[in-house]
C-alpha positions as protocol buffer text, in pm:
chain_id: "A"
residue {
  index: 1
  type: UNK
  ca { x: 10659 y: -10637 z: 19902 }
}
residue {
  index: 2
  type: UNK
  ca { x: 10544 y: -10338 z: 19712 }
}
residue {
  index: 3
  type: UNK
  ca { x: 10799 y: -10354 z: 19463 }
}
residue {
  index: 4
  type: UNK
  ca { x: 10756 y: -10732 z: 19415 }
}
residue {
  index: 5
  type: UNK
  ca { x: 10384 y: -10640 z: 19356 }
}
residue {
  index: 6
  type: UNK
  ca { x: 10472 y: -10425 z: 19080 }
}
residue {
  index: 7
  type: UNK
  ca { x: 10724 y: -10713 z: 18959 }
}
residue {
  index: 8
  type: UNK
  ca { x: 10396 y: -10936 z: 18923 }
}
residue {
  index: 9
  type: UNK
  ca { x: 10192 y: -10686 z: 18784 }
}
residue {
  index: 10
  type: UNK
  ca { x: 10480 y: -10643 z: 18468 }
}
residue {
  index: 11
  type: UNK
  ca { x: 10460 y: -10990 z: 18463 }
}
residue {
  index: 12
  type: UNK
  ca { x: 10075 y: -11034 z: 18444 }
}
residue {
  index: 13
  type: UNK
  ca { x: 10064 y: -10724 z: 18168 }
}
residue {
  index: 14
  type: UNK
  ca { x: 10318 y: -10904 z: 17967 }
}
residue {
  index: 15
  type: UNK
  ca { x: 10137 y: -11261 z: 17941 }
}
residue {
  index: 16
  type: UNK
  ca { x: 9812 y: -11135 z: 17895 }
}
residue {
  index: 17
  type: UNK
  ca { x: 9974 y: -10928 z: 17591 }
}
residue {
  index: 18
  type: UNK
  ca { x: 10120 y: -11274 z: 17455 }
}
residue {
  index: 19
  type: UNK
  ca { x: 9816 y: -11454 z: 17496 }
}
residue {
  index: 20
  type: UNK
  ca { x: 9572 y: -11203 z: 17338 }
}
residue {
  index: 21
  type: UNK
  ca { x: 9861 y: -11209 z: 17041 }
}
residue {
  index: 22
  type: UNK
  ca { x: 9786 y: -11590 z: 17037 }
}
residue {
  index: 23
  type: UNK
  ca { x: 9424 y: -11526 z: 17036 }
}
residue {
  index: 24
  type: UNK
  ca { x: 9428 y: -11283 z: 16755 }
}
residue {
  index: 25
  type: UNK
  ca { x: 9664 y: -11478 z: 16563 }
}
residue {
  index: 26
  type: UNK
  ca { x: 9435 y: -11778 z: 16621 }
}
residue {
  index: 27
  type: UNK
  ca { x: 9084 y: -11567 z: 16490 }
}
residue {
  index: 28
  type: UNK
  ca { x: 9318 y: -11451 z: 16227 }
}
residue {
  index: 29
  type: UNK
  ca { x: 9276 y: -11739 z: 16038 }
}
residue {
  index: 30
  type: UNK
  ca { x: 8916 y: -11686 z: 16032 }
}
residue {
  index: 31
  type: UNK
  ca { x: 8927 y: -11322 z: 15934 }
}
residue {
  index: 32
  type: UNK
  ca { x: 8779 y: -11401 z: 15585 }
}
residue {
  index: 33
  type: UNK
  ca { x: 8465 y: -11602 z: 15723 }
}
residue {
  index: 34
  type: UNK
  ca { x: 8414 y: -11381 z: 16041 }
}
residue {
  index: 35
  type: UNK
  ca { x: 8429 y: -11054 z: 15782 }
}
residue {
  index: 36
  type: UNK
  ca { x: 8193 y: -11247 z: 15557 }
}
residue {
  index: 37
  type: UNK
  ca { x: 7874 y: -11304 z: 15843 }
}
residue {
  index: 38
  type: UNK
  ca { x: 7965 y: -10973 z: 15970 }
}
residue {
  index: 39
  type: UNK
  ca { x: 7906 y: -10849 z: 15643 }
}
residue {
  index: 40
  type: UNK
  ca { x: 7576 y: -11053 z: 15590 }
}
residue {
  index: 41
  type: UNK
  ca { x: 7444 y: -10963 z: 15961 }
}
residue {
  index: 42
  type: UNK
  ca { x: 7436 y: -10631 z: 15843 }
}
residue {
  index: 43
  type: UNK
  ca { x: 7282 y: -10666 z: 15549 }
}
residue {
  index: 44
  type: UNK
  ca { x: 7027 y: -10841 z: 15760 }
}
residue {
  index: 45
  type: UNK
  ca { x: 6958 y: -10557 z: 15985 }
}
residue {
  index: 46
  type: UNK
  ca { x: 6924 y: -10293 z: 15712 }
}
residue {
  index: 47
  type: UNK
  ca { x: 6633 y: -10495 z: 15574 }
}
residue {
  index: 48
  type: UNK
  ca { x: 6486 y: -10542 z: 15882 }
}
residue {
  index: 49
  type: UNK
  ca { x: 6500 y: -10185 z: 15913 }
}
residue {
  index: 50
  type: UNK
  ca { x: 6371 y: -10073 z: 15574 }
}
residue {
  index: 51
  type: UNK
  ca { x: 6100 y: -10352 z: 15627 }
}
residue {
  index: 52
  type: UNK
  ca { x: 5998 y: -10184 z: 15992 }
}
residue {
  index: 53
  type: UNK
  ca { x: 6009 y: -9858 z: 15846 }
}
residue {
  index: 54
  type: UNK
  ca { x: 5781 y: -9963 z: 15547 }
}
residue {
  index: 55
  type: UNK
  ca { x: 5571 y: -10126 z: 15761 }
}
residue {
  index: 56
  type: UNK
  ca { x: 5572 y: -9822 z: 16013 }
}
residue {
  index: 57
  type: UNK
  ca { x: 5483 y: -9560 z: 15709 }
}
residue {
  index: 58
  type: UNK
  ca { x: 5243 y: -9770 z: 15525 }
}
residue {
  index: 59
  type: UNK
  ca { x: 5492 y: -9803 z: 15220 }
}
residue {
  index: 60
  type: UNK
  ca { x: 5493 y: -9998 z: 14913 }
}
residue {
  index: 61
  type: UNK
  ca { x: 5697 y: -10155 z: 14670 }
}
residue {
  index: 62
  type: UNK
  ca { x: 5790 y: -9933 z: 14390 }
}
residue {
  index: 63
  type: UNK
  ca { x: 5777 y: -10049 z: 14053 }
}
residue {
  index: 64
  type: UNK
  ca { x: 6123 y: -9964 z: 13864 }
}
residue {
  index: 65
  type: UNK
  ca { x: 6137 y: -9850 z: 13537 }
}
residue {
  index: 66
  type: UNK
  ca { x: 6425 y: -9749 z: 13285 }
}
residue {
  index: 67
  type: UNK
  ca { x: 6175 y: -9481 z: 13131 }
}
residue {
  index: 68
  type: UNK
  ca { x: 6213 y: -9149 z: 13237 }
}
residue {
  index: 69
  type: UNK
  ca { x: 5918 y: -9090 z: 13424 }
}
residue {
  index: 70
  type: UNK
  ca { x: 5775 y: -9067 z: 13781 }
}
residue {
  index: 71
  type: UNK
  ca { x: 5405 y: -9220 z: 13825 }
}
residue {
  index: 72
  type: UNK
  ca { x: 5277 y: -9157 z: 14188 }
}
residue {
  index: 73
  type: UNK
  ca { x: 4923 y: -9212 z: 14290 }
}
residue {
  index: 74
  type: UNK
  ca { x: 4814 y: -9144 z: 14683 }
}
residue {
  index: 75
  type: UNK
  ca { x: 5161 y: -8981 z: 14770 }
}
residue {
  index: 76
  type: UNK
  ca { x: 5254 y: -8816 z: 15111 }
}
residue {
  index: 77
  type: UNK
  ca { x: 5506 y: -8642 z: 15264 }
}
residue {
  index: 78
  type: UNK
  ca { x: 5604 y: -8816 z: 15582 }
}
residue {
  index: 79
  type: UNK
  ca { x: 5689 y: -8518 z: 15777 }
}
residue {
  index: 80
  type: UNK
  ca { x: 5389 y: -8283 z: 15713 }
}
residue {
  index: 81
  type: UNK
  ca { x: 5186 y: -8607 z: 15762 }
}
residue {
  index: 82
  type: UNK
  ca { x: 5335 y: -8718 z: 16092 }
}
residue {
  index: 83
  type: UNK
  ca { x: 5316 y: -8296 z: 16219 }
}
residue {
  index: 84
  type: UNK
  ca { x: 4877 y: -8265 z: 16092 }
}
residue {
  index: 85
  type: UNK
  ca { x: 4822 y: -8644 z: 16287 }
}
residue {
  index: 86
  type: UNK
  ca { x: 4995 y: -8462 z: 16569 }
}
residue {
  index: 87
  type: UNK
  ca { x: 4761 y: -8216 z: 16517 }
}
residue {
  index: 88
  type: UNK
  ca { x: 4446 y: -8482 z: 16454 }
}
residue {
  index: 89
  type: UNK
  ca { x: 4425 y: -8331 z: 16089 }
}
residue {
  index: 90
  type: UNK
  ca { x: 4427 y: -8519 z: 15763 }
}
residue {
  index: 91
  type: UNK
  ca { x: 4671 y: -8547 z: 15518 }
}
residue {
  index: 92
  type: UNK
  ca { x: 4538 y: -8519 z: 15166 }
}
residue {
  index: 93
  type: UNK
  ca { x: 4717 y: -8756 z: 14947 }
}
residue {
  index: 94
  type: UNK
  ca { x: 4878 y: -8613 z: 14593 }
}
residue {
  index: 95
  type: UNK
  ca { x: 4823 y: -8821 z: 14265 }
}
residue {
  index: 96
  type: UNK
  ca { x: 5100 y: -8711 z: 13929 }
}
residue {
  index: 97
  type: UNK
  ca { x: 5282 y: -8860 z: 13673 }
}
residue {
  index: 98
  type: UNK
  ca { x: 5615 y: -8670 z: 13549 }
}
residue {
  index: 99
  type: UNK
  ca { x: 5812 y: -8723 z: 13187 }
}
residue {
  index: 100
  type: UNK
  ca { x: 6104 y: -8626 z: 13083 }
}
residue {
  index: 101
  type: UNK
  ca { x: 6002 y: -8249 z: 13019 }
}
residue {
  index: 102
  type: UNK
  ca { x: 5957 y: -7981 z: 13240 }
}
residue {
  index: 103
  type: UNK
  ca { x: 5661 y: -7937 z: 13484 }
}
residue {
  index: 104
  type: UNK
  ca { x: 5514 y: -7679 z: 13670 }
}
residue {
  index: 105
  type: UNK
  ca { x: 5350 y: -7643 z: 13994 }
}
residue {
  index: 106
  type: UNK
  ca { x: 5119 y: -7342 z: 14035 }
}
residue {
  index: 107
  type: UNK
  ca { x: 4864 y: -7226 z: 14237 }
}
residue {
  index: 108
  type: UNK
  ca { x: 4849 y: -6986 z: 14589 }
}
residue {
  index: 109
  type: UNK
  ca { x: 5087 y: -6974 z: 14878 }
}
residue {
  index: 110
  type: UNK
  ca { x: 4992 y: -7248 z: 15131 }
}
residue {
  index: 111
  type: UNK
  ca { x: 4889 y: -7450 z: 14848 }
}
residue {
  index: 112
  type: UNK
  ca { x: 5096 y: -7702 z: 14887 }
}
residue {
  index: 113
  type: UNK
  ca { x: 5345 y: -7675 z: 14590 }
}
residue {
  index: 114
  type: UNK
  ca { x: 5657 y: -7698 z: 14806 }
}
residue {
  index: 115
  type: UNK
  ca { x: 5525 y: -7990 z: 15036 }
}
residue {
  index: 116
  type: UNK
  ca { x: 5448 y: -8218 z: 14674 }
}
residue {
  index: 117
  type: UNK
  ca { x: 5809 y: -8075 z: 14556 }
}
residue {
  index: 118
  type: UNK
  ca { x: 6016 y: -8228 z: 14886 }
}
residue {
  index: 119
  type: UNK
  ca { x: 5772 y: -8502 z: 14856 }
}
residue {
  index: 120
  type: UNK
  ca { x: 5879 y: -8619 z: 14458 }
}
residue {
  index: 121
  type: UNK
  ca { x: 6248 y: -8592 z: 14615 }
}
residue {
  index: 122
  type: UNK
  ca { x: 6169 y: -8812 z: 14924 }
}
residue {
  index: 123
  type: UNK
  ca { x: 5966 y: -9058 z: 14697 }
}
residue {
  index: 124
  type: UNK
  ca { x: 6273 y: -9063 z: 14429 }
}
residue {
  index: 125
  type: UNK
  ca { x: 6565 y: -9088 z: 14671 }
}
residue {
  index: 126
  type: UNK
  ca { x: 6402 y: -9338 z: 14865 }
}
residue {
  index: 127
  type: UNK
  ca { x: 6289 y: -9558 z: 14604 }
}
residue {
  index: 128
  type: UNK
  ca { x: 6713 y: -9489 z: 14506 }
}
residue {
  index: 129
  type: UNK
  ca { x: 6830 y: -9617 z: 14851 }
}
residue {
  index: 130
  type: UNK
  ca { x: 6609 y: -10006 z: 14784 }
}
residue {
  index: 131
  type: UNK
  ca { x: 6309 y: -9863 z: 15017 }
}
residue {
  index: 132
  type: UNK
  ca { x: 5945 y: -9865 z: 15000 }
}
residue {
  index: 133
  type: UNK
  ca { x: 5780 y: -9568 z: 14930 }
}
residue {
  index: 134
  type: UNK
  ca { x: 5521 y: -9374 z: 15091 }
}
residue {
  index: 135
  type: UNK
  ca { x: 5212 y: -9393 z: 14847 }
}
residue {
  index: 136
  type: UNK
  ca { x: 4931 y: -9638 z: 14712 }
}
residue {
  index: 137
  type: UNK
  ca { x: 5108 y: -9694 z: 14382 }
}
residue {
  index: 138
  type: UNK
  ca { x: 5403 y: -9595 z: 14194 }
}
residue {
  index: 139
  type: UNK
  ca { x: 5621 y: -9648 z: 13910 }
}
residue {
  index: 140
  type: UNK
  ca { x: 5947 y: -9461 z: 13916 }
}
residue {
  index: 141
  type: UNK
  ca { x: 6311 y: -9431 z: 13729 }
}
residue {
  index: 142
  type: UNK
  ca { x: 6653 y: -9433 z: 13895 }
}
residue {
  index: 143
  type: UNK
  ca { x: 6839 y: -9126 z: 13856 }
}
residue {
  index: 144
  type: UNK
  ca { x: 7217 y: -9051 z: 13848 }
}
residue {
  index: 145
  type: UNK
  ca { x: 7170 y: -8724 z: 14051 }
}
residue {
  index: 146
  type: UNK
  ca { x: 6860 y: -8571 z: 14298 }
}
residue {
  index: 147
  type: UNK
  ca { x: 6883 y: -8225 z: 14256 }
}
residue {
  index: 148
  type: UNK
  ca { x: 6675 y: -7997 z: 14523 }
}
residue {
  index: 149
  type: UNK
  ca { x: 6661 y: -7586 z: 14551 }
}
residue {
  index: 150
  type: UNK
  ca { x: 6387 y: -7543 z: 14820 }
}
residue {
  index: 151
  type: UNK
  ca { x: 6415 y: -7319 z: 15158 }
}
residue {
  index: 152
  type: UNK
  ca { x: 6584 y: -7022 z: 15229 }
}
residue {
  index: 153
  type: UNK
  ca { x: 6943 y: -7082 z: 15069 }
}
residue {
  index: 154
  type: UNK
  ca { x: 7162 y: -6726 z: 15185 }
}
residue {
  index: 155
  type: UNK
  ca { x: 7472 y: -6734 z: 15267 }
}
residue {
  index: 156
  type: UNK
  ca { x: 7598 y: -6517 z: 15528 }
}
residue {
  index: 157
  type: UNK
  ca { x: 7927 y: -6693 z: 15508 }
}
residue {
  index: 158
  type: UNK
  ca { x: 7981 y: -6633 z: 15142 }
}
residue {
  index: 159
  type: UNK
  ca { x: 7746 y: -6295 z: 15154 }
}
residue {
  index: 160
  type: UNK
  ca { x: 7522 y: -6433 z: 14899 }
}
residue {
  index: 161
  type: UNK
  ca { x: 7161 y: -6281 z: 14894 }
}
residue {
  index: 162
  type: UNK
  ca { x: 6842 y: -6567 z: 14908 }
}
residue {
  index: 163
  type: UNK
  ca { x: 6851 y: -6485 z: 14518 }
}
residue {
  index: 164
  type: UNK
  ca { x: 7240 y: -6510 z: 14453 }
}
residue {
  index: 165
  type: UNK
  ca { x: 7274 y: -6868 z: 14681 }
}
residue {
  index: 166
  type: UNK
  ca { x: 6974 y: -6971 z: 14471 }
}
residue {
  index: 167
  type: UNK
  ca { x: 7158 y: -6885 z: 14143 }
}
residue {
  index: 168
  type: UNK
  ca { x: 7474 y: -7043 z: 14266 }
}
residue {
  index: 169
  type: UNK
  ca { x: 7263 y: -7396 z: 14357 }
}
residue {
  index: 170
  type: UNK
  ca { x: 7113 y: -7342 z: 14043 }
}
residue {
  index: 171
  type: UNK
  ca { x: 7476 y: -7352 z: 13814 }
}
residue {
  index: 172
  type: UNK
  ca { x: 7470 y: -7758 z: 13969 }
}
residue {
  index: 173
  type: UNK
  ca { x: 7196 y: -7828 z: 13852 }
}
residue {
  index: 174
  type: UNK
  ca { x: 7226 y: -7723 z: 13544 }
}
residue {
  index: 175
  type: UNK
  ca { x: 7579 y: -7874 z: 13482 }
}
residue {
  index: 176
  type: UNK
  ca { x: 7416 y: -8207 z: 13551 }
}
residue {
  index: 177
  type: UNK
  ca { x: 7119 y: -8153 z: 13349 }
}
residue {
  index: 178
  type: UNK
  ca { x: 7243 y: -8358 z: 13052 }
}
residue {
  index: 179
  type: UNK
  ca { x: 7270 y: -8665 z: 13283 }
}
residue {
  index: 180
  type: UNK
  ca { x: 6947 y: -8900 z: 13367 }
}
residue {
  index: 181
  type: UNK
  ca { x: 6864 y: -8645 z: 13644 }
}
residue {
  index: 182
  type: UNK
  ca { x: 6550 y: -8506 z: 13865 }
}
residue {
  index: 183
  type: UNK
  ca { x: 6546 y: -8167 z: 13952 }
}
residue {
  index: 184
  type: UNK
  ca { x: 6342 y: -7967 z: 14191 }
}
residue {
  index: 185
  type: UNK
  ca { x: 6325 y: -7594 z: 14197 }
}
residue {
  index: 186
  type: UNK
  ca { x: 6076 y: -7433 z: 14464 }
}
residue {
  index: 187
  type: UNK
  ca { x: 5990 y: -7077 z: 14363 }
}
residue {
  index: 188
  type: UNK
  ca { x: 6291 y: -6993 z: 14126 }
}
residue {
  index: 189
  type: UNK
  ca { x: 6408 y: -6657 z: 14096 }
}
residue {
  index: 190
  type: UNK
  ca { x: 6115 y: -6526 z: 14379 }
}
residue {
  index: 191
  type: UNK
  ca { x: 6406 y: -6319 z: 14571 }
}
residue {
  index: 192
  type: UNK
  ca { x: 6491 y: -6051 z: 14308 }
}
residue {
  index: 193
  type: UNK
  ca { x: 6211 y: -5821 z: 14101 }
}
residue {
  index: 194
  type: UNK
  ca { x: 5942 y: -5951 z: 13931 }
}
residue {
  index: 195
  type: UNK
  ca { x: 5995 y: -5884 z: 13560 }
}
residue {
  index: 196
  type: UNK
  ca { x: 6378 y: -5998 z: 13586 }
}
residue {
  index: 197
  type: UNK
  ca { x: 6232 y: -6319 z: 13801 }
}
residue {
  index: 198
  type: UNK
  ca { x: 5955 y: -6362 z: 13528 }
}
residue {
  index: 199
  type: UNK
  ca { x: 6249 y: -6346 z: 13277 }
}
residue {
  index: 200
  type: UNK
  ca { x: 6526 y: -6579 z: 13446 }
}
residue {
  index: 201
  type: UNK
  ca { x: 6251 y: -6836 z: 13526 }
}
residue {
  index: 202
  type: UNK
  ca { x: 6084 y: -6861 z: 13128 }
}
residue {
  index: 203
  type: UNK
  ca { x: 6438 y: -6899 z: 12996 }
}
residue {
  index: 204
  type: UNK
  ca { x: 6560 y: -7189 z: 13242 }
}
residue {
  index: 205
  type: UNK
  ca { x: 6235 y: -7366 z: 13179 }
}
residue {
  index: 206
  type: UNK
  ca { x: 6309 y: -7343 z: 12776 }
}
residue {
  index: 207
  type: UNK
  ca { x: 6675 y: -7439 z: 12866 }
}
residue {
  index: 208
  type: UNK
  ca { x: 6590 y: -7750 z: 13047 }
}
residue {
  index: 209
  type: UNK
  ca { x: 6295 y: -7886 z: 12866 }
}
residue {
  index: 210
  type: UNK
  ca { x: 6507 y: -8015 z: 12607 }
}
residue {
  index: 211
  type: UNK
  ca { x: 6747 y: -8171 z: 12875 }
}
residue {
  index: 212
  type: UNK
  ca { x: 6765 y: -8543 z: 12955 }
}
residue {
  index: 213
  type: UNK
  ca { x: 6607 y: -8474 z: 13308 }
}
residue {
  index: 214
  type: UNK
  ca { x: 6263 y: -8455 z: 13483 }
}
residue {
  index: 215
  type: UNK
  ca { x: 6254 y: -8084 z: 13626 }
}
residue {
  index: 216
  type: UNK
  ca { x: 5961 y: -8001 z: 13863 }
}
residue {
  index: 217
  type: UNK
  ca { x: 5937 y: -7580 z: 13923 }
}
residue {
  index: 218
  type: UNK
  ca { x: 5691 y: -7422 z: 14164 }
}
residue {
  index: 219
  type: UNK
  ca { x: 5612 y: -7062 z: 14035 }
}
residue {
  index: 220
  type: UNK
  ca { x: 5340 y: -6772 z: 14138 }
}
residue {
  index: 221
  type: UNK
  ca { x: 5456 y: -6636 z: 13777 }
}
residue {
  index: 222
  type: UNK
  ca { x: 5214 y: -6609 z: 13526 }
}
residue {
  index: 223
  type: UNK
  ca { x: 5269 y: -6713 z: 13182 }
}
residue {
  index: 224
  type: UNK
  ca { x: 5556 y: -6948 z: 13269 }
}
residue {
  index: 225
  type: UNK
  ca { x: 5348 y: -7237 z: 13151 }
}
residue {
  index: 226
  type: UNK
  ca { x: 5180 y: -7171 z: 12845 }
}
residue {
  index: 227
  type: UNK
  ca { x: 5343 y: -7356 z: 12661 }
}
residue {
  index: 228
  type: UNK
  ca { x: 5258 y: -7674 z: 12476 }
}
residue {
  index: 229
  type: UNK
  ca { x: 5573 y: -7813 z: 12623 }
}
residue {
  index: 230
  type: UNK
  ca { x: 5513 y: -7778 z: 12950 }
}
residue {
  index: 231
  type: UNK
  ca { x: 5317 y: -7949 z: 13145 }
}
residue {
  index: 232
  type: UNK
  ca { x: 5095 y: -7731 z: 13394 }
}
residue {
  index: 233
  type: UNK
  ca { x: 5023 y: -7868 z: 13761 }
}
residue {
  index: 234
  type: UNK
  ca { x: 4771 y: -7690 z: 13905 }
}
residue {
  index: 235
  type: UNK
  ca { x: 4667 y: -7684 z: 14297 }
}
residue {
  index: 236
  type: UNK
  ca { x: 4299 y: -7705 z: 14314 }
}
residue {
  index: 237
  type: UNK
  ca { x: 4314 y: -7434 z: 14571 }
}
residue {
  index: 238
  type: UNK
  ca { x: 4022 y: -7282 z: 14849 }
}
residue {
  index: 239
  type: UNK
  ca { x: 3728 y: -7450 z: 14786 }
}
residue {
  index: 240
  type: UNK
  ca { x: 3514 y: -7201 z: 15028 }
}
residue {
  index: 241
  type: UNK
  ca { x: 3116 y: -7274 z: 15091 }
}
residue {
  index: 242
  type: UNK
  ca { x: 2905 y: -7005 z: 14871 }
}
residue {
  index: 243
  type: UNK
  ca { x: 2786 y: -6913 z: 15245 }
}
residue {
  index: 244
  type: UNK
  ca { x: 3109 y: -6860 z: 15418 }
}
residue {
  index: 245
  type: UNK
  ca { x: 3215 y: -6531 z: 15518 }
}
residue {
  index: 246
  type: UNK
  ca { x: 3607 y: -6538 z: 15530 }
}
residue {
  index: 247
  type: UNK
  ca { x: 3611 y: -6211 z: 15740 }
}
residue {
  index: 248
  type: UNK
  ca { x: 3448 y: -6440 z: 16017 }
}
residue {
  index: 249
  type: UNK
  ca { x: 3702 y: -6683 z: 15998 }
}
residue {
  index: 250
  type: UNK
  ca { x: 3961 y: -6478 z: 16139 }
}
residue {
  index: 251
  type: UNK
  ca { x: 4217 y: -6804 z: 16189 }
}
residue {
  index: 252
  type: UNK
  ca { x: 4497 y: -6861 z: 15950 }
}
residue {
  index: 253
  type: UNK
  ca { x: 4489 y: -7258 z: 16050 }
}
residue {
  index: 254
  type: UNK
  ca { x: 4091 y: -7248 z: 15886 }
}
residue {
  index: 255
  type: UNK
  ca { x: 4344 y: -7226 z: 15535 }
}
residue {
  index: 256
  type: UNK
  ca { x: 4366 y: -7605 z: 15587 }
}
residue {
  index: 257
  type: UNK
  ca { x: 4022 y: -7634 z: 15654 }
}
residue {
  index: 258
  type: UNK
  ca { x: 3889 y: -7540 z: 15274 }
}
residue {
  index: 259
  type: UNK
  ca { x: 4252 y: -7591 z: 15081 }
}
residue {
  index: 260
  type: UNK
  ca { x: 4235 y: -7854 z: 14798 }
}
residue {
  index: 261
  type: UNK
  ca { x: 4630 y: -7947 z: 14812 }
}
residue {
  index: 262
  type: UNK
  ca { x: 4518 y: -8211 z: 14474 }
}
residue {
  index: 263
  type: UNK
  ca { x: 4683 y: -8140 z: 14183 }
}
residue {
  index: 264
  type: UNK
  ca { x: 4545 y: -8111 z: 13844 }
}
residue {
  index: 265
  type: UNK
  ca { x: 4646 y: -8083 z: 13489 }
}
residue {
  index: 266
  type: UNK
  ca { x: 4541 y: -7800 z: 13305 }
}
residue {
  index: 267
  type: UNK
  ca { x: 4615 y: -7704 z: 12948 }
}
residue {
  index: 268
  type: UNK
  ca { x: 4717 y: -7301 z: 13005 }
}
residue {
  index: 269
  type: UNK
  ca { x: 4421 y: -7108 z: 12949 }
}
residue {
  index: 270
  type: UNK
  ca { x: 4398 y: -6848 z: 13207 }
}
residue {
  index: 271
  type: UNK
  ca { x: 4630 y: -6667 z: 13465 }
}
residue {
  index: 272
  type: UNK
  ca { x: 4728 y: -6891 z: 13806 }
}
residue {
  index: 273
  type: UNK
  ca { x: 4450 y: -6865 z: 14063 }
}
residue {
  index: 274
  type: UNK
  ca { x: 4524 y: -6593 z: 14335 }
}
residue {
  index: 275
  type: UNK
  ca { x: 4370 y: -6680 z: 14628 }
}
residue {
  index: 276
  type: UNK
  ca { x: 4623 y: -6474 z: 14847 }
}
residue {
  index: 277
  type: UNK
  ca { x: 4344 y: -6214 z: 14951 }
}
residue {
  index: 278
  type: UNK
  ca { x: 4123 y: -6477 z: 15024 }
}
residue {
  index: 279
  type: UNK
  ca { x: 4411 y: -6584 z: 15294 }
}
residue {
  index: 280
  type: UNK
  ca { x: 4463 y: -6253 z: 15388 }
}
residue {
  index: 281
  type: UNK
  ca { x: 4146 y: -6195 z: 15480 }
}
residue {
  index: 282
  type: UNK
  ca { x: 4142 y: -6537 z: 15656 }
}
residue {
  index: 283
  type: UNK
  ca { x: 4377 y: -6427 z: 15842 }
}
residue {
  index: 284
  type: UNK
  ca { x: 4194 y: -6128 z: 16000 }
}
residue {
  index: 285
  type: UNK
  ca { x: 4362 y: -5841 z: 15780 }
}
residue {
  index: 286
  type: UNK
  ca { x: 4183 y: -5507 z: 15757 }
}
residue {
  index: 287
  type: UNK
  ca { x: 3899 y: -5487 z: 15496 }
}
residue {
  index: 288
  type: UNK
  ca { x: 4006 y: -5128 z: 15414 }
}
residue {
  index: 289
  type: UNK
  ca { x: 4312 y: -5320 z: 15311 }
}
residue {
  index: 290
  type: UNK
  ca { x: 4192 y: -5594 z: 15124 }
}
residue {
  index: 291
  type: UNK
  ca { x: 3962 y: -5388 z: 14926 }
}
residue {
  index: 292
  type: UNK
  ca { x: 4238 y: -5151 z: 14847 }
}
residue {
  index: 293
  type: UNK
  ca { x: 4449 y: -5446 z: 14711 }
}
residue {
  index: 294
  type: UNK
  ca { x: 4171 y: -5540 z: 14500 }
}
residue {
  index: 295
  type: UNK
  ca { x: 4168 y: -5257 z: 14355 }
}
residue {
  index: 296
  type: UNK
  ca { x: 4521 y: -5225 z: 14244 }
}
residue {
  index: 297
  type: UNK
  ca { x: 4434 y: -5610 z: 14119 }
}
């Protein structure tokens, strides 16, 4: 009996096989339709998506234009705003409008400048990709290439130092610099000493201003700028009560309490506001220090 079981099991296996070769040779003959609506479905459900996600992010529909240029007004970064509502803080909303040119970003650490700088790539890639952007209005190109140096790039693997990964990134960008192209540099050149960093950032900003690209560069360099050229984005920076006493404050988080993040356009007159003691002393640093590093200022 057991080996007649098995018989019958051989059996079963073998007309099942036959019949789902029937069936597929059947469906065959609606491959092309059944690939077609499969096709479409999805389609479907990636606009659904993008239109949930919009709706989700309080997106709009960018306007697409074959100048090179990038017109935002009321832009965010989704994840810094989604981590300060977490928090139950507000999200201060960045207005600029990029040509084909080079711009800088200056102004004081916690400013900002690498927040707007992720936030011009997220904008531009997603308005790439057919979605709605994050802002109240904007009016952006299409690029062939995104290019983005921001974060810690060393290479343990490769032993590249923060400055030589950044130089390596850098080469790409370059290369592709003569192709309708955005690129982002966050604090070029702030891994190695200052005079050399002065010197390599000035000379890729002359390089690529006369590319056929929008490059953004944040900088704490002075002097990088002033140059008709260029156009200078400045962060508006602590705007501290005449009252307050920042030795008092003694919380790194007040920072976000007083910091303008708003950017504005300034014709290079003067140096880049430093209002790093004012954070250190925020922060609850020593006086004897702080008045010691004014000094040497």
């Amino acid at each position: 009996m057991e080996k007649r079981y098995e018989e019958l099991t051989f059996e079963e296996d073998d007309e099942e096989y036959k019949i789902r070769q029937d069936i597929s040779a059947e469906i065959k003959k609606f491959s092309s339709i059944l690939q077609k609506n499969i096709k479409i479905i999805g389609e479907i459900d990636y606009l659904i998506a993008k239109a949930n996600y919009a709706q989700r992010t309080n997106s709009i529909e960018p306007e697409i234009t074959n100048k090179l240029q990038i017109t935002i007004k009321g832009g965010r970064n989704l994840k810094l705003e989604k981590t300060l509502k977490d928090k139950h803080k507000r999200y201060v909303p960045i207005d600029l409008t990029l040509y084909k040119n080079v711009s800088c970003i200056t102004g004081a650490n916690m400013g900002g400048k690498t927040v707007t700088l992720r936030m011009i790539g997220q904008i531009a890639a997603m308005a790439s990709f057919g979605m709605f952007v994050p802002c109240e209005y904007a009016e952006i190109c299409l690029f062939e290439h995104i290019f983005i140096s921001a974060g810690d790039a060393q290479s343990i693997e490769k032993g590249l130092s923060t400055f030589g990964a950044e130089i390596v990134n850098l080469e790409e960008a370059i290369k592709n610099s003569d192709r309708r192209c955005l690129i982002l540099i966050d604090e070029l050149a702030g891994g190695t000493n200052p005079k050399e960093g002065y010197a390599i950032t000035k000379a890729v900003v002359n390089y690529l201003k006369n590319k056929d690209c929008i490059t953004v560069l944040t900088t704490h360099y002075d002097n990088v700028a002033n140059d008709e050229d260029i156009q200078n984005l400045q962060v508006k920076g602590l705007k501290l009560p005449d009252e307050t006493d920042l030795s008092k404050q003694n919380n790194i988080e007040n920072v976000q309490k007083y910091m303008d993040y708003r950017l504005i356009e300034v014709k290079y007159s003067s140096d880049i506001p430093k209002d790093a003691l004012k954070i250190a002393k925020m922060a609850g640093i020593d006086e004897e220090i702080i008045k010691d590093a004014e000094r040497y200022l």
